[in-house]
Structures are given as C-alpha cells and as structure tokens.
LUMRO-533239 format. One line per 2 residues: number of its first residue (from 1); their letters; for each residue x, y, z of N, C-alpha, C. Coordinates in Angstrom, 3 decimals. Layout:
# LUMRO-533239
NUM> A> X Y Z X Y Z X Y Z  ...
//
This chain:
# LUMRO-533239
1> XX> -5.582 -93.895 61.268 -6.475 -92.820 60.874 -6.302 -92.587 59.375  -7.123 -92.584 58.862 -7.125 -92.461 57.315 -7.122 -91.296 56.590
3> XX> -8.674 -90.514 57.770 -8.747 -88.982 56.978 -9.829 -88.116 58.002  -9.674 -86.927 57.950 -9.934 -86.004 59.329 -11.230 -85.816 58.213
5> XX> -12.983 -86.098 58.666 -13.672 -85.111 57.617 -14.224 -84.459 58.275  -14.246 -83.581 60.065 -14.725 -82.353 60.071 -14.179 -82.300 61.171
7> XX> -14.294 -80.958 61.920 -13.847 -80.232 63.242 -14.558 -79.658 64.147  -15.201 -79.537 65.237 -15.983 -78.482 65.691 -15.326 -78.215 67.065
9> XX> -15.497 -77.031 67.729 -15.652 -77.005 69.398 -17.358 -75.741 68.950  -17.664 -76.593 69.927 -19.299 -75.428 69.883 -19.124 -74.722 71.573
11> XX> -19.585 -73.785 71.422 -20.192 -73.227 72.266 -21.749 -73.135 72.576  -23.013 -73.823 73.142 -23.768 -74.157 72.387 -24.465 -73.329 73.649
13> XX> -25.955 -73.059 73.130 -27.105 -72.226 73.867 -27.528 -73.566 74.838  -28.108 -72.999 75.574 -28.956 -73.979 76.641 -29.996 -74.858 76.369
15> XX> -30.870 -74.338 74.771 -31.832 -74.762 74.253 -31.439 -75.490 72.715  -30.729 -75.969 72.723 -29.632 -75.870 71.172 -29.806 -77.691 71.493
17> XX> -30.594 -78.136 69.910 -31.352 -79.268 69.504 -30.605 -79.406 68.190  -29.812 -80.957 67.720 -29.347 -81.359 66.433 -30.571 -82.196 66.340
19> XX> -30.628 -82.484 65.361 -32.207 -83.162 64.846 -31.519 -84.751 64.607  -29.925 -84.449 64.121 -29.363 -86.320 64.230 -28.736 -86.232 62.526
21> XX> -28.048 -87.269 62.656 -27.956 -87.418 61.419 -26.765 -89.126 61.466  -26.690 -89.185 59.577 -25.793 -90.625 60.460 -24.780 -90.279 59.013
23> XX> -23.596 -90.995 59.181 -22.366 -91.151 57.950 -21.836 -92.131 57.740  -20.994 -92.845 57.044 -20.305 -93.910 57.099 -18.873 -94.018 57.971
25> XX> -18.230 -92.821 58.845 -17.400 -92.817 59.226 -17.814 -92.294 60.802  -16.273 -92.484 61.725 -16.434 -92.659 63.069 -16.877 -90.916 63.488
27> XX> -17.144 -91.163 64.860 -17.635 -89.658 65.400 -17.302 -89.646 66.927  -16.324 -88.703 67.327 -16.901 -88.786 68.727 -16.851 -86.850 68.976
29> XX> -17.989 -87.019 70.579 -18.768 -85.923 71.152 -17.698 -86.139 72.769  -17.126 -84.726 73.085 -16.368 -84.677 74.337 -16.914 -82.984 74.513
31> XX> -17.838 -83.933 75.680 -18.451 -82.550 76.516 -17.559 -81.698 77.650  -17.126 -80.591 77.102 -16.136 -79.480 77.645 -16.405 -78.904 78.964
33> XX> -18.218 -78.755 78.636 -18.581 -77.834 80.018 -19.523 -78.574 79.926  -20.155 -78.161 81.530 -21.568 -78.240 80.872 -22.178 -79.801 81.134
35> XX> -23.524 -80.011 80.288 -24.058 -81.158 80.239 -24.764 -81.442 78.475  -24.682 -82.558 78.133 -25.539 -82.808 76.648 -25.813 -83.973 76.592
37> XX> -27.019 -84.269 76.500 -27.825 -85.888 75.861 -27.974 -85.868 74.568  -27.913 -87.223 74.591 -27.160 -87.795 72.957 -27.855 -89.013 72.885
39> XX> -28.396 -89.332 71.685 -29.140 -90.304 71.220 -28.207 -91.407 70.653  -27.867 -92.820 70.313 -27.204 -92.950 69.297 -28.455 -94.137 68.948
41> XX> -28.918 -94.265 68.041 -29.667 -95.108 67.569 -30.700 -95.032 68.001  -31.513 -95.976 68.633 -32.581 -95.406 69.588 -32.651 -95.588 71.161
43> XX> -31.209 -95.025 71.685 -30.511 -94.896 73.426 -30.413 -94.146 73.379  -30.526 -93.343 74.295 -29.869 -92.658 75.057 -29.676 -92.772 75.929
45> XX> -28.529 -91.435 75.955 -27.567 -90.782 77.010 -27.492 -89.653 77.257  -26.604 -89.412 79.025 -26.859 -87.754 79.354 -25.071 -88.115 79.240
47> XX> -24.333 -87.020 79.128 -22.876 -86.535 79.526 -22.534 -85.456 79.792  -21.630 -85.597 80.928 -21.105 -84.636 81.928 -19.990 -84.393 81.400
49> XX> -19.885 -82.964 81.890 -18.177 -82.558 81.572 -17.297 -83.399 81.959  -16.318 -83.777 81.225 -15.194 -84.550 80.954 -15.774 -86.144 80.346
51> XX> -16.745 -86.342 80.273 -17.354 -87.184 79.131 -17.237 -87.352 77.740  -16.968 -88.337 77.235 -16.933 -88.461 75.827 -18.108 -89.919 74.905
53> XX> -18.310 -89.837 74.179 -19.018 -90.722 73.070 -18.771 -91.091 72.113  -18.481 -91.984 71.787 -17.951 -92.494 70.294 -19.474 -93.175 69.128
55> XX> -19.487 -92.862 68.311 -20.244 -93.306 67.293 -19.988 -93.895 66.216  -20.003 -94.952 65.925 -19.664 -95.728 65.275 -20.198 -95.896 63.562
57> XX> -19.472 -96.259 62.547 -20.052 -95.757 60.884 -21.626 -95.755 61.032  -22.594 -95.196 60.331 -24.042 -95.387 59.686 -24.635 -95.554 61.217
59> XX> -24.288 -94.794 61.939 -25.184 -95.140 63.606 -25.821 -93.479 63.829  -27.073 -93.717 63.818 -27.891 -92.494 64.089 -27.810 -91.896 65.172
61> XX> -27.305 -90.294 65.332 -27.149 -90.139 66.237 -27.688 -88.661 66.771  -27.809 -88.083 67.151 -28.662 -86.563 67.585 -27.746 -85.954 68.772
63> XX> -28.419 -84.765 69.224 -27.406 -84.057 70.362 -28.416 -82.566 70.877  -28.779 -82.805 72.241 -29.629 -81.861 72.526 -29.400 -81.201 74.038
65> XX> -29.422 -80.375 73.922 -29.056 -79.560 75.564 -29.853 -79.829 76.140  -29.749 -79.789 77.654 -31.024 -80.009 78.661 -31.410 -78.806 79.349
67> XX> -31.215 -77.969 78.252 -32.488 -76.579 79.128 -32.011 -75.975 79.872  -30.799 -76.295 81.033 -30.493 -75.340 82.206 -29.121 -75.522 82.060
69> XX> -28.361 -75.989 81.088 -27.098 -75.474 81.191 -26.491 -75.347 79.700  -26.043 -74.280 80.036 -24.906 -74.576 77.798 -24.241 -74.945 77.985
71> XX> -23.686 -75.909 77.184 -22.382 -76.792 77.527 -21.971 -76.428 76.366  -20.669 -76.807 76.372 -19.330 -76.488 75.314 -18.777 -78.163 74.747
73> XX> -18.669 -78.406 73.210 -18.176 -79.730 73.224 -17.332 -79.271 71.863  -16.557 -80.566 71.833 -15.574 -81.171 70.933 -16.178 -82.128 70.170
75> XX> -16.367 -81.801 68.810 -16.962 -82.905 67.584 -16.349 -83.283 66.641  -15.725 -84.393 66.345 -14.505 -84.814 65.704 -15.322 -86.196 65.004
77> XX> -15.091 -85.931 63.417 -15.421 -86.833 62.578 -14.115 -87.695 61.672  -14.018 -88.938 61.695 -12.521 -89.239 60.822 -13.078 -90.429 60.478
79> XX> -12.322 -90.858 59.489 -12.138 -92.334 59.051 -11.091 -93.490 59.329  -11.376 -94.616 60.520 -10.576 -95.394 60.499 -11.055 -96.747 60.368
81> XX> -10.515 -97.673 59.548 -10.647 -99.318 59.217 -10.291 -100.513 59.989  -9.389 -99.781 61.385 -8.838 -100.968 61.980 -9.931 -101.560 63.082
83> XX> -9.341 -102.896 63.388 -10.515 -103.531 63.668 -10.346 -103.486 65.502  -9.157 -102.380 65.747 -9.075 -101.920 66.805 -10.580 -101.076 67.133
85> XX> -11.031 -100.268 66.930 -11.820 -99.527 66.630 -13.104 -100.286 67.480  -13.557 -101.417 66.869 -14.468 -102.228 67.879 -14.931 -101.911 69.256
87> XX> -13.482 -101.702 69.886 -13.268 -101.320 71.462 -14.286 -99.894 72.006  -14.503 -99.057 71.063 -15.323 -97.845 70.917 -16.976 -97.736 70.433
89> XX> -17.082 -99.167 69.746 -18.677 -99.202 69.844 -19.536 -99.346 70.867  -20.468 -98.516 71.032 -21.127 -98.354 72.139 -20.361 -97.645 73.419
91> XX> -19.439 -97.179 73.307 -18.942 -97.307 74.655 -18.829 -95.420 75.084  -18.978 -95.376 76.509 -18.509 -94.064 77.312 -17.564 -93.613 77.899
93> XX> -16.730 -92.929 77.893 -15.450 -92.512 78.316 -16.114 -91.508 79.126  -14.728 -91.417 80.505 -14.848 -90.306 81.276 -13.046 -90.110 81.236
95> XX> -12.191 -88.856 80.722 -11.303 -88.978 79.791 -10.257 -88.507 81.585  -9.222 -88.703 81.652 -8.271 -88.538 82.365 -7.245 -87.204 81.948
97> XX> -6.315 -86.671 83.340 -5.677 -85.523 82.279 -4.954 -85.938 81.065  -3.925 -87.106 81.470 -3.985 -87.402 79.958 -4.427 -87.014 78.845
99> XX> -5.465 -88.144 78.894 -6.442 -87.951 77.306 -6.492 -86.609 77.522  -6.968 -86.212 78.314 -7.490 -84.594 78.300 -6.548 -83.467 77.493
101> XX> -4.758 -83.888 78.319 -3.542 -83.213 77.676 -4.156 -83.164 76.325  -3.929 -84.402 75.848 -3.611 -84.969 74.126 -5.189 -83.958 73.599
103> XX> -6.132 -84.196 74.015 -7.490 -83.793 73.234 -6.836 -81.808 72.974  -6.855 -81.789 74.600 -6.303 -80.094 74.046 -5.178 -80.000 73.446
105> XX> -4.256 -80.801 72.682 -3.376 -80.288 71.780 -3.844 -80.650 70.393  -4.812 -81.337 70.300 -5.614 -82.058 69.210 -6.427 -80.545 68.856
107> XX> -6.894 -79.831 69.764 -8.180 -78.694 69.536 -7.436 -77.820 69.306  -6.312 -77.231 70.097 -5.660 -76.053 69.001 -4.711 -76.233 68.019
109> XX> -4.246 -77.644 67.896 -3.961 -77.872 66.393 -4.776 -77.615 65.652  -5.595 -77.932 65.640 -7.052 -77.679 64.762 -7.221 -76.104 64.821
111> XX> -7.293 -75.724 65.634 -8.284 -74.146 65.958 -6.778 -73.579 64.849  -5.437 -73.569 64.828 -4.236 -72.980 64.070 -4.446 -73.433 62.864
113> XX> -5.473 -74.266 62.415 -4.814 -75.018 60.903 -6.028 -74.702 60.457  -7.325 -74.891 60.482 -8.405 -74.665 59.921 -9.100 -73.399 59.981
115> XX> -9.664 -72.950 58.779 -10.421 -71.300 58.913 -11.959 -71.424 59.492  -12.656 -71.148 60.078 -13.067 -70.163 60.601 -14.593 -70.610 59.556
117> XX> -15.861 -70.844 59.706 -16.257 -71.190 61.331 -16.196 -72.677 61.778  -15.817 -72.759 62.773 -15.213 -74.513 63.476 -16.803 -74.089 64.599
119> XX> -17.721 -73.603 64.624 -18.792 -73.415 65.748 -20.018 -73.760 65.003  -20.192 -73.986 63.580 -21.553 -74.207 62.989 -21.454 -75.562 62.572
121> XX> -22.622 -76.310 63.605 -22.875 -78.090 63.509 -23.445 -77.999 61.714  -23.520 -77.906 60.625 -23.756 -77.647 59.472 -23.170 -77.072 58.218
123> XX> -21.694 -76.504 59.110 -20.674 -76.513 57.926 -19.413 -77.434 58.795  -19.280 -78.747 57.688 -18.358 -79.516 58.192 -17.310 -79.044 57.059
125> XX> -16.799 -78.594 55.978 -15.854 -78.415 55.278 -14.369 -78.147 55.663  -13.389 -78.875 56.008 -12.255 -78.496 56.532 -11.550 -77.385 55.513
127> XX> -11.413 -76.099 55.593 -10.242 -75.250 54.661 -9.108 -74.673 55.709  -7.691 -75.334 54.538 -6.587 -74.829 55.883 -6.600 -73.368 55.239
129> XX> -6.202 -72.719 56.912 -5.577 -71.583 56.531 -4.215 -71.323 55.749  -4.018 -69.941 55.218 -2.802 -69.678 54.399 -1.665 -69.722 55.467
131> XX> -1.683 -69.585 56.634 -0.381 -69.571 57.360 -0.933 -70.243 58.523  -1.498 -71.664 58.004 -1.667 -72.861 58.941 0.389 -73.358 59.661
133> XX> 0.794 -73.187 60.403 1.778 -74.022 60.866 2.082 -75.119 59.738  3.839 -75.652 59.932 4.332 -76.356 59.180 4.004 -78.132 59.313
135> XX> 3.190 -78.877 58.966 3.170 -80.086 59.058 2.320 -80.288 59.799  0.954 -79.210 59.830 -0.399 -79.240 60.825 -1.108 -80.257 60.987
137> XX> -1.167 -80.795 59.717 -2.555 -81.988 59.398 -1.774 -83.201 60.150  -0.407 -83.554 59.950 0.378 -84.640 60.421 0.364 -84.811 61.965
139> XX> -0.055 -83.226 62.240 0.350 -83.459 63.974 -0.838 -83.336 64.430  -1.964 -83.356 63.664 -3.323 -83.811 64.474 -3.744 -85.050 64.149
141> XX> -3.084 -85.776 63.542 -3.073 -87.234 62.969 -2.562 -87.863 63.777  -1.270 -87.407 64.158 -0.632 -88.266 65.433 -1.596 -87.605 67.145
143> XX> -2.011 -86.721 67.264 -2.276 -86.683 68.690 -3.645 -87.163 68.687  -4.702 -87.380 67.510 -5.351 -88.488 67.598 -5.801 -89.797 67.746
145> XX> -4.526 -90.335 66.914 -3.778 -91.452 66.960 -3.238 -91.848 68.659  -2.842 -90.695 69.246 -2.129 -90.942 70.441 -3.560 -90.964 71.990
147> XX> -4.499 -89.852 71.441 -5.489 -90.016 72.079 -6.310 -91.428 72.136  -6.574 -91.973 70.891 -7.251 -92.958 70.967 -6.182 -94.620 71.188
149> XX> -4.821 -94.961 71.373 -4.152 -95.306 71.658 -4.702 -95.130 73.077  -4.533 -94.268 73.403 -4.615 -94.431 75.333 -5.774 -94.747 75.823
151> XX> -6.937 -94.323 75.184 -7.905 -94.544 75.692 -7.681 -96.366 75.818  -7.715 -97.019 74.424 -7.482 -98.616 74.536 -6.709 -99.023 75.205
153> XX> -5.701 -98.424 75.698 -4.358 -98.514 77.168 -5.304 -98.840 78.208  -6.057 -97.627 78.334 -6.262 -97.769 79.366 -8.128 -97.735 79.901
155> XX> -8.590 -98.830 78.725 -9.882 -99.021 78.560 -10.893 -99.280 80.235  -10.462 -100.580 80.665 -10.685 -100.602 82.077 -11.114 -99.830 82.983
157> XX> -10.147 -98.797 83.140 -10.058 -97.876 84.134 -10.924 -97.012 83.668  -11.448 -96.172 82.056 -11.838 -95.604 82.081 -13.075 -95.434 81.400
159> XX> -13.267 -96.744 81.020 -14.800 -97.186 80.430 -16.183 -97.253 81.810  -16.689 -96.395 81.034 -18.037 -96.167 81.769 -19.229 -97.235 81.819
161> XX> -19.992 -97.848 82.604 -21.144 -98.686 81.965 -22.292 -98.143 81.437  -22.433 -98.168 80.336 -23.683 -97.824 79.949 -24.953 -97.908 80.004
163> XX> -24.757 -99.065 80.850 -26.225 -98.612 81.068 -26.389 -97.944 82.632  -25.563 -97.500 83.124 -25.832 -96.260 84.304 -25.882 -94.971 83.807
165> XX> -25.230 -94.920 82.243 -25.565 -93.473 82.138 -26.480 -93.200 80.780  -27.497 -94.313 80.470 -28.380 -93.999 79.919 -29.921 -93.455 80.634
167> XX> -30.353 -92.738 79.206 -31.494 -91.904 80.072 -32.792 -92.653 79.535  -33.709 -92.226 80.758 -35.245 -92.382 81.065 -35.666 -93.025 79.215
169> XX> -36.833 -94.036 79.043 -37.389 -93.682 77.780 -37.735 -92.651 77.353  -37.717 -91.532 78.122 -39.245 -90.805 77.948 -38.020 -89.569 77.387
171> XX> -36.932 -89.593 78.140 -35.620 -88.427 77.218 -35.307 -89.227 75.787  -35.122 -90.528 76.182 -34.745 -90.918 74.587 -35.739 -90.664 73.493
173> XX> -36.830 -90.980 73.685 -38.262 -90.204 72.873 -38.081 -89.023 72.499  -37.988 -88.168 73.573 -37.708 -86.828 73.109 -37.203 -86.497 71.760
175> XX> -36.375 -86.908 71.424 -35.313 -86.411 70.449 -36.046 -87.060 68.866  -36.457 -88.381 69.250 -37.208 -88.989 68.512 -38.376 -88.210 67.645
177> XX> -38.926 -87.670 68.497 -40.182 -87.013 68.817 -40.221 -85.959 67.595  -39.434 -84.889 68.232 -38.747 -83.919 67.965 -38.697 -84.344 66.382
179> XX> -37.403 -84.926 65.931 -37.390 -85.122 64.660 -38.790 -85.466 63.826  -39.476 -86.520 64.102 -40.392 -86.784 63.463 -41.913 -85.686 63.086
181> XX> -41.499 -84.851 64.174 -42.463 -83.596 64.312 -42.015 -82.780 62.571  -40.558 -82.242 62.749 -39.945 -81.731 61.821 -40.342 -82.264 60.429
183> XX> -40.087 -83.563 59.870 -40.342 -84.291 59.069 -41.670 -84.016 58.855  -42.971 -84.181 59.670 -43.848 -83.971 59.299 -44.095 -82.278 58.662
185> XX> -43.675 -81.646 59.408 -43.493 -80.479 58.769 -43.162 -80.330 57.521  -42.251 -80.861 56.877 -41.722 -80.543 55.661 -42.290 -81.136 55.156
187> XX> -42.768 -82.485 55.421 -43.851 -82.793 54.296 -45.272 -81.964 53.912  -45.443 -82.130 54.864 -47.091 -80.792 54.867 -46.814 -79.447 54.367
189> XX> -45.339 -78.896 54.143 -45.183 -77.566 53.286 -44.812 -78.342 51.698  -44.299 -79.083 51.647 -43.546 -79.671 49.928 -44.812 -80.813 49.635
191> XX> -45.903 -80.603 49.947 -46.621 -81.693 49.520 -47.171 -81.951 48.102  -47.254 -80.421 47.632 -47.032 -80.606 45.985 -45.812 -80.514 45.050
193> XX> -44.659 -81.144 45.739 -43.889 -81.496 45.323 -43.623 -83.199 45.077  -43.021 -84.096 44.021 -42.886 -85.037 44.026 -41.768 -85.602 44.806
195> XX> -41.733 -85.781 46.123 -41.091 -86.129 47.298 -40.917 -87.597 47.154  -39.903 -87.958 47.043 -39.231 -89.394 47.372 -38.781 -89.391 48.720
197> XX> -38.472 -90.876 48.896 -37.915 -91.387 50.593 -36.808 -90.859 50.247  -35.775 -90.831 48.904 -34.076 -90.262 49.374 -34.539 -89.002 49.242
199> XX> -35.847 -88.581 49.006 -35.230 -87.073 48.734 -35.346 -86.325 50.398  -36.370 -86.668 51.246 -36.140 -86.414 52.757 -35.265 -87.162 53.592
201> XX> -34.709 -88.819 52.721 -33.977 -89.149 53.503 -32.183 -88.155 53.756  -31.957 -87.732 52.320 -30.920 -86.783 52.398 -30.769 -85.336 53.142
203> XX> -32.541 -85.010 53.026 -32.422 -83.973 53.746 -32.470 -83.816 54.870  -32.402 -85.102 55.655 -32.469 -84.782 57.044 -31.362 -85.770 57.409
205> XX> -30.490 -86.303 56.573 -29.057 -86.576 56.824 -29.294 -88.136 57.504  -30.115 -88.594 57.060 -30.775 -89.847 57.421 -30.893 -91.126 56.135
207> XX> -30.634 -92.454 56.887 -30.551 -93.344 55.290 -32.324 -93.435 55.375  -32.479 -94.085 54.372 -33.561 -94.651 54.380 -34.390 -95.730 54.949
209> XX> -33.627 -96.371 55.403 -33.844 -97.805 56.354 -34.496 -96.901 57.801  -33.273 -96.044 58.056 -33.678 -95.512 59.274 -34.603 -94.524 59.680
211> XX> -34.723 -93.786 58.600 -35.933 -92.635 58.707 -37.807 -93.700 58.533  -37.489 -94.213 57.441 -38.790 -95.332 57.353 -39.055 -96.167 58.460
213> XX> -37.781 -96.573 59.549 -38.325 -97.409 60.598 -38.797 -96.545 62.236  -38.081 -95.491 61.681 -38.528 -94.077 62.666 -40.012 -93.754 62.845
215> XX> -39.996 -93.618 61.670 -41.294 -93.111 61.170 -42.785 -94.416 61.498  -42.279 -95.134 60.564 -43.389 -96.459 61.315 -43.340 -96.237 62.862
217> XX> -42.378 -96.554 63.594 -42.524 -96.522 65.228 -43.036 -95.308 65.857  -42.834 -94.271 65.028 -43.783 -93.037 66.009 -45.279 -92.877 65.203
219> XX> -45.121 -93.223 63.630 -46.884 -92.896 63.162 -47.474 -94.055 62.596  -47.467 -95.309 62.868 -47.419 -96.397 62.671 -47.675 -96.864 61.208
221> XX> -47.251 -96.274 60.268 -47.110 -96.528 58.877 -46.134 -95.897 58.284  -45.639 -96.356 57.309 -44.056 -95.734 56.617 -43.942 -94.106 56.149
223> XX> -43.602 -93.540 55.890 -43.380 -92.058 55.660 -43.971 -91.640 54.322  -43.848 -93.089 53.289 -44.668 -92.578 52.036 -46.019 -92.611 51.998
225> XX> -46.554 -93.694 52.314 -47.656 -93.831 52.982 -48.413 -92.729 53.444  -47.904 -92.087 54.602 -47.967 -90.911 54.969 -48.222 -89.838 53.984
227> XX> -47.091 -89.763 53.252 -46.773 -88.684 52.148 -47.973 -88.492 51.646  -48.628 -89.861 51.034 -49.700 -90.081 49.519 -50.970 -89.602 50.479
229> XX> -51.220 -90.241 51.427 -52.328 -89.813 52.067 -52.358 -88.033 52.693  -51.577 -87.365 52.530 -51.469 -86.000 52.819 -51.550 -85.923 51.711
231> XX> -51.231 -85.884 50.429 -51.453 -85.250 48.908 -52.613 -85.631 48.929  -53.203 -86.686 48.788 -54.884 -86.856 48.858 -55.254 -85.856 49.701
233> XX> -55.800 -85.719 50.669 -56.400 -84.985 51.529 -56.031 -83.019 51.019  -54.555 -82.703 50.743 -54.402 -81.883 49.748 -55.307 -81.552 48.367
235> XX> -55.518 -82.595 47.653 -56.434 -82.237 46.500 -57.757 -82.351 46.652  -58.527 -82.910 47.523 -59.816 -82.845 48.275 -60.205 -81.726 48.597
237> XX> -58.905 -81.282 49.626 -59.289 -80.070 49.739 -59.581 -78.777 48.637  -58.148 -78.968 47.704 -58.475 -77.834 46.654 -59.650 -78.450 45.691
239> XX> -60.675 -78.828 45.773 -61.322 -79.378 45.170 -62.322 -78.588 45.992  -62.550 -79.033 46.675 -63.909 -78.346 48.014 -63.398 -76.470 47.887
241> XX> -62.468 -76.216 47.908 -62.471 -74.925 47.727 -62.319 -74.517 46.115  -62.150 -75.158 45.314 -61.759 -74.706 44.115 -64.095 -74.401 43.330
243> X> -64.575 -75.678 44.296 -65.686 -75.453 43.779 -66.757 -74.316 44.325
//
C-alpha cells in the first residue's frame, strides 16, 4: 500500500445516485446494509450486504440505490503497484467474518484518526485529527494490507462469478442514462461559455476518452459536436428574438 487518498462509511438515502467518476488509483465499495448497484465501465452490478467491489486505476465507475432500500457502505480509495493486485480486477467478493473482523478495525481506525465529514461522496480530503491515536495511519496500513492479504488467501472460496451478479442492460443503462442527461444539462445552461472536452471532462470527474465515447453511444455524435450545434441554434435564436 503506498498511500490512503480517501475514507468514507455513508449512510445513504434510498434514492441517493453518484453520477461516476474515474482516478488513477484502486477503489473498493463494501455494502454494510442494505443493497447498491454499481456500474464499473459499462457493467453492471447489484450488491448485497456483505458484498464488496474492487475498481481498478482509470475504470469508470458510478453507485446508485435501488429505490426501496438505504444501504450503508464502506468507500476506500488507496494506491497500490503490486502486480498482486491483478487478482481484484473485475472481481466480487462476498467477505467472511474474517475479512469482516479486519474491515471493522480498518473503519474505526479511520472513524479515530480522521475529522469529520467521512459521509460526503465529494469531500475526499483526509485531515487527521489533533488527538488522532498514536501510530493511526500505520495501523490502517497494516489492517488493509491484512484485509486484502486474505482476501488473495482465500480467493476461491470467496470470489463471486460475475456474471451471476451482473444486472439487466436496461439497469446498466440507467446510470448511463442518467449521467448523460446531466451533461446535457450543463451544456444547455454554459452554452455561452467557451466549453472544452477537459473542461466538462473534469467536471464530471471523467477522462476524456470516456465521456466522448459515452456520449457518442447514447447521442450518436461526440459531445463537441453536440456543444457547437447547441451554440448555433443558441444564436439563431437570439437573432429571431433580438429582431
């Protein structure tokens, strides 16, 4: 493990939609209560309590409740290089008490060492507290280390197949959907603004490769494209009303 870059346990509403986003470092989602579907690229998945997900560097990924239950999860972002790591692409865990032990000494290490709020998917900033425990950061380094150690122990037994617990096209769309709706939105309010691909690709936490191939597959032309032909139709209009 190289370096911890965020923390969460959410408590999340029933209707509670991440729009996605992607990073260069690992991610995993361990659903507490509850139920949550999760996109990673363009799959999805549903997960049940005691479920987990790993996401792998620059892999697009989203997170959306299914309407009739709030579920509670664990969101843990870090950086590791080893080529152990492999073992976790693509893959589903259903976690044992074990893992389970180690994860809950992993979450209130965390909940003792970091301030306050660890519940908002949008502030990832780790700040330790002033009377964080002695040698905090070290001992969530090792029970991470020790969590993901076991899981590769004991991969077999507790690797899920994925494709039994992926969902319908029509849920994986969803999320798809959803985002691209948004996007259009912001373009149609900033349209007299000079909008670049990084400048929505940053704002929606998206590279550019991936928002442009999004975008082609749900409006069948690229996003700038899009863009120029909404500013046209924009000055037409103030033209017809300006006269």
């Amino acid at each position: 493990i190289d370096g911890l870059h965020s923390f969460h346990y959410f408590e999340l509403a029933k209707d509670f939609v991440f729009a996605g986003e992607q990073h260069d470092f690992w991610e995993f989602v361990y659903v507490d209560k509850g139920e949550l579907e999760v996109s990673a690229d363009f799959r999805g998945f549903r997960l049940r309590q005691g479920d987990i997900i790993f996401h792998k560097p620059n892999e697009f990924h989203s997170i959306w409740a299914n309407r009739v239950i709030a579920p509670n999860a664990v969101v843990v972002t870090f950086s590791c290089q080893s080529e152990a790591m492999k073992a976790f692409e693509g893959k589903l865990f259903r976690l044992g008490d074990a893992e389970r032990n180690l994860l809950s000494l992993l979450v209130k290490e965390a909940l003792q060492t970091f301030e306050p709020p660890l519940d908002d998917p949008y502030h990832n900033a780790l700040t330790r507290k002033p009377d964080a425990p002695f040698a905090a950061e070290q001992l969530i380094k090792l029970y991470l280390q020790l969590f993901l150690l076991r899981l590769l122990r004991d991969n077999e037994r507790q690797e899920r197949n994925v494709r039994d617990k992926r969902l319908s096209s029509i849920a994986a769309e969803r999320t798809e959907t959803e985002l691209v709706g948004r996007i259009l939105r912001f373009l149609e309010s900033n349209a007299e603004q000079p909008l670049t691909l990084q400048d929505v690709a940053e704002t929606f936490h998206l590279s550019k490769n991936h928002l442009n191939k999004l975008f082609t597959l749900r409006m069948g032309a690229g996003m700038m494209h899009h863009f120029r032909l909404l500013r046209i139709e924009r000055a037409k209009r103030l033209i017809r009303e300006s006269g």
